[in-house]
N, C-alpha and C positions, 0 to 999 in steps of 0.2 A: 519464378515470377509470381506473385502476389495475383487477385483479383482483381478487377477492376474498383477503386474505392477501398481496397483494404492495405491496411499498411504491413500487415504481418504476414509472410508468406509461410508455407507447409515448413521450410528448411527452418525459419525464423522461429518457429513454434517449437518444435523436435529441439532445436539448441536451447532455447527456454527451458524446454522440460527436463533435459538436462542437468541443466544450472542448479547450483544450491544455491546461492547467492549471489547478489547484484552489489551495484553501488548507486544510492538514488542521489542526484545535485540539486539542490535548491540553492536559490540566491537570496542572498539578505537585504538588507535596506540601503546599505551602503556598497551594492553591488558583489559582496566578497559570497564566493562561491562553498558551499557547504556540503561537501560527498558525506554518505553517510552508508555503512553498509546494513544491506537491508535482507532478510527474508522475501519470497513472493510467491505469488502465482499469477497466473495466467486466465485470464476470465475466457469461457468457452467460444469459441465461432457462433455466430459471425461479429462479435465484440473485439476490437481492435482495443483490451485495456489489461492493466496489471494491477492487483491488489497488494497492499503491502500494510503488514499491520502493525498499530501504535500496542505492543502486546507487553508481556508485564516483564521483560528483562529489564536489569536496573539502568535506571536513567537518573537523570539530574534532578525530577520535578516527579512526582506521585500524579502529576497531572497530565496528560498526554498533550492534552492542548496546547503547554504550555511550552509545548519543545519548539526548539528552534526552528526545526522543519516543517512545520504545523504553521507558525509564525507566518515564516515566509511563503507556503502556500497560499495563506488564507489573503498576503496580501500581493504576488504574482506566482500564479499559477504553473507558468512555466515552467518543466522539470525536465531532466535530462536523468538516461537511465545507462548504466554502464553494464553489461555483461559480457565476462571475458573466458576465454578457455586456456590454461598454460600448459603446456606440456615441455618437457627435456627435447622431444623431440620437435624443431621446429617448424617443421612442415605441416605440424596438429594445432600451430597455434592461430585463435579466431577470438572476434570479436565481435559484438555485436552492439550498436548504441541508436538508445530512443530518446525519443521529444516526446512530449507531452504536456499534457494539461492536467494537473493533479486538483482532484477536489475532498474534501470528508466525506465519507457515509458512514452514517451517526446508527449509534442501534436502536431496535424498536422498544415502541414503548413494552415490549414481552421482556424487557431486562429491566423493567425496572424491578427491585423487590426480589432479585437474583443474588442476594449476596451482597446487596450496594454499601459502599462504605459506612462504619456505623459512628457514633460521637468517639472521636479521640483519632480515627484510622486519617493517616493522611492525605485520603480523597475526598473526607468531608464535605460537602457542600461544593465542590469541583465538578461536578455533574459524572462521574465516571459511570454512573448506569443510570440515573435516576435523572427522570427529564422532570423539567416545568412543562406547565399548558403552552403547549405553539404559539409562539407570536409573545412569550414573554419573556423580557428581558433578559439576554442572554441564553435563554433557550432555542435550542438548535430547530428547525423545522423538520415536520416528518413527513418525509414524501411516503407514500404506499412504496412504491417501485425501489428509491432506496432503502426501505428496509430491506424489502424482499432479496435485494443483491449484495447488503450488509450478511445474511444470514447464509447466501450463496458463498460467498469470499471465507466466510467463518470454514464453512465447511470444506471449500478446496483447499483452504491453510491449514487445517490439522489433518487432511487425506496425505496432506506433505509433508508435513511436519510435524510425528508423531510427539512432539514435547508441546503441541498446542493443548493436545488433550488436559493438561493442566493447568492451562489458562482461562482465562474469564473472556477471551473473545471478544463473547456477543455481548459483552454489556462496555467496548471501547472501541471508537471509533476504528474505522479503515481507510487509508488512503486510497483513492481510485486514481489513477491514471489511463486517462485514454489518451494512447498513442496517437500522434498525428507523421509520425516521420521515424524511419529505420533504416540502419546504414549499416553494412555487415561489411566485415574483412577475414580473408583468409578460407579457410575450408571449415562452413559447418558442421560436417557429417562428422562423426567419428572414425 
């Protein structure tokens, strides 16, 4: 049983840390459902969220923004998270699925000048590390706090995933999701 107010409980956590991968869903504009398989981690206690990052395997667009996933957060928020465990043996098989409210946390202004796209690279002018002044057009806002847990998330994804160490991270957004709802089947433990 969870804490009072918290959604993730010890068992819920341990089966996370487990996991190598999830399946995030977002919805589109015409309702049609979008699973997408994802990388994550899990943001420390007493934070009820999961990070998951827009990182540089190949996608459709050099622009992270501009993925479908991104899309549809940025216009309902609600996300549904899948993590499952299969075994041959089926008395080990568990699952686990979240709700959520997914938002971006953008990086700080310390990426910018990190390697940012240069004239001709396909993130040109896409903002991939390099902000405008706050508050201008299309310029993402910088909260202190969200950078600070942009560069926390950096660092729990490549604790995880040693092929992060070769990415650019902290100069590309991260999805946040904080859980509001968790629903388990089957036997966590191992």
């Amino acid at each position: 049983m969870g804490l009072p107010g918290r959604v993730l409980t010890g068992a819920h956590r341990s089966f996370l840390s487990e996991a190598r991968r999830a399946v995030l869903v977002t919805a589109g504009s015409a309702g049609e459902l979008r699973p997408v398989p994802i990388c994550f981690a899990v943001a420390p206690p007493p934070a009820d969220a999961l990070w998951t990052p827009l990182d540089e395997k190949p996608k459709r667009s050099a622009d992270p923004r501009s993925l479908a996933r991104v899309r549809d957060i940025l216009a309902r928020p609600t996300v549904g998270i899948l993590v499952d465990r299969w075994d041959e043996d089926w008395s080990r098989l568990a699952w686990l699925r979240l709700e959520g409210q997914a938002t971006l946390l953008e990086p700080g202004e310390g990426a910018a000048g990190m390697g940012n796209a240069g004239p001709g690279d396909p993130g040109e002018g896409r903002g991939l590390g390099a902000h405008a002044p706050a508050g201008a057009l299309g310029a993402p806002d910088v909260n202190p706090a969200a950078v600070a847990e942009h560069a926390e998330a950096v660092a729990a994804l490549r604790a995880r995933y040693p092929q992060y160490d070769r990415q650019a991270l902290e100069r590309r957004p991260i999805i946040r999701v904080t859980l509001t709802r968790a629903v388990d089947w089957g036997s966590l433990e191992t």
